[in-house]
C-alpha positions, 0 to 999 in steps of 0.5 A: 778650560770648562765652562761654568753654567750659571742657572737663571732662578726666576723667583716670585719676587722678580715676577712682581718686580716684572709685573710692576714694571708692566703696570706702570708702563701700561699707565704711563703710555695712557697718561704720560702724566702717570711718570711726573715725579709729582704724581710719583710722589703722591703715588708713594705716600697714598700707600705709605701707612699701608706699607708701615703696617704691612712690616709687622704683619709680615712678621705675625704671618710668617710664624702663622698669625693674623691681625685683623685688628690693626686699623682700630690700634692705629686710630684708637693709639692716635685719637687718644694721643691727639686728645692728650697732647694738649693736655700733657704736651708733644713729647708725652701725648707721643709717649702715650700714642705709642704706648697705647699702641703696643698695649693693645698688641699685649692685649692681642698678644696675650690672648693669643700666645698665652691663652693661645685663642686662635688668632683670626676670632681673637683679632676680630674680636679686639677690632671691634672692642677697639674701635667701639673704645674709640667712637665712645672716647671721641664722641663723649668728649664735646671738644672733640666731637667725631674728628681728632685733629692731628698734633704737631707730631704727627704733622711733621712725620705725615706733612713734613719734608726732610732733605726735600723728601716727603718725611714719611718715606724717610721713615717707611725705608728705615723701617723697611731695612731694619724689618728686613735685616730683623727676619732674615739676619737674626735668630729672632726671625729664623724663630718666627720662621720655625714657629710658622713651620712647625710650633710644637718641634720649636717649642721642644726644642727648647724655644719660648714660642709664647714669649716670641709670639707675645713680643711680636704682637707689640712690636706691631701694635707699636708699627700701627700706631707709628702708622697711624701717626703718619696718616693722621699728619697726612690727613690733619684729622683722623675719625674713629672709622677712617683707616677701616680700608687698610686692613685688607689692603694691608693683607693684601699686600702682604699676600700679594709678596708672597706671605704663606697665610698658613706661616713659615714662608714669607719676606720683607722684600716680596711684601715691600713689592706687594705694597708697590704693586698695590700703590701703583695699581691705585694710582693709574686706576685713578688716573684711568678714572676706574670708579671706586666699586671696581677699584675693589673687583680689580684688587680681588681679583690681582689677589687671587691671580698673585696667589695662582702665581705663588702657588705655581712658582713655589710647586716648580720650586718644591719639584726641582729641589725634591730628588727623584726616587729610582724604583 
């Protein structure tokens, strides 16, 4: 009876998975405080909103776009909400939240899919344009002034506890199953692939790729505003400039999972990781009291080792799988 070899296949996800079981080890043994389930808990909510807006930009990065604007939908969709909702009540001040949010992914969308502008230039325009609506929105209105105080909405999904379990992680994992079975079990997400790895044979082939990539935009423009409900909550205020980190801690993260920024490659399970790798690599620089500056400089640089990681695991993998030409 012979034998069957089964072949280990290390993948780059397992390598983050590896490095994220170094990382909190290391943390734990200089502060055993690192592994209480208080600290764990803060951990995974002070990268909540980055994870939500990562699912989308998953997405967008995987059929070969960007979406530079993403902290300014998040803060523009909830300031005017949280503005509204004493106007109009809870249940249309979050319509209107929502609403907003996807009308600036159209925006975005239309730009990009319809005009096709290219995406980075556009994206970095709409950041701006965003963001200036919301300073002139906050601070002409007297009764406001800079801040925006949340609403009861956003408290519940930002501050609220279901089943003893902070609400904003019940949310992140819904999320991040629906996101995983959208890409890799539909056709839907097989066309995101194929627009990412070739856009000109998609669309001959008989796929509406504006009408895909225009459709993906608001389906994020949709995440960021969800995302900027949980973080007003978490926060009970919000500022025009409050989310303006996110953005590259969002790429980042969505990089880091091993998101190909030239399309066609990526998961929702590696940007998952990425996001914990992220959270946990915040948490203990915290912990070791890392000043802020170089807080920055240790996530450039865990970026550009993730991507020399990447780029050699997916070498090997393109080697193995290319057949030997014999001459």
């Amino acid at each position: 009876m012979s034998k069957v070899k089964v072949k280990f296949k290390f993948t780059y996800n397992m390598a983050l998975l590896t490095i994220c079981i170094a990382m909190f080890v290391a943390f734990t043994i200089i502060n055993p405080a690192f592994a209480g389930m208080s600290y764990m808990s803060e951990t995974i909510k002070m990268v909540i909103e980055i994870g939500i807006m990562a699912l989308p930009l998953t997405l967008l990065i995987v059929m070969g776009s960007i979406d530079f604007s993403m902290a300014s939908v998040l803060v523009l969709s909830v300031a005017v909400g949280g503005i509204l909702t004493p106007l109009v009540g809870g249940v249309l001040g979050v319509i209107i939240t929502l609403v907003l949010g996807m009308s600036c992914g159209a925006l975005n969308g239309a730009l990009v899919a319809r005009l096709r502008l290219p995406p980075l230039v556009t994206t970095l325009a709409t950041m701006y344009l965003f963001k200036g609506i919301t300073l002139v929105i906050t601070l002409a209105n007297p009764a406001v002034g800079a801040n925006v105080t949340a609403t009861r909405a956003a408290m519940m999904m930002g501050a609220g506890l279901i089943a003893g379990i902070p609400t904003q992680i019940w949310i992140f994992l819904i999320l991040a199953v629906v996101f995983h079975l959208l890409l890799s079990k539909t056709t839907y997400g097989r066309t995101l692939y194929a627009i990412g790895l070739n856009e000109n044979a998609t669309k001959f082939s008989g796929v509406h790729t504006s009408r895909t990539k225009h459709l993906t935009f608001i389906f994020a423009g949709l995440l960021f505003a969800i995302a900027g409900m949980v973080f007003m909550g978490r926060f009970s205020t919000i500022q025009f400039n409050s989310a303006d980190p996110y953005t590259m801690q969002v790429i980042t993260a969505c990089v880091l999972g091993g998101c190909d920024i030239r399309g066609g490659r990526g998961n929702v399970l590696g940007t998952i990781l990425g996001v914990t790798i992220i959270g946990v690599l915040k948490a203990g620089m915290n912990v070791i009291l890392l000043p802020q500056t170089q807080q920055r400089v240790v996530l450039g640089v865990v970026l550009l080792l993730s991507l020399l990681v990447f780029d050699r695991i997916s070498s090997r993998a393109t080697r193995v799988k290319t057949p030997a030409v014999s001459t």
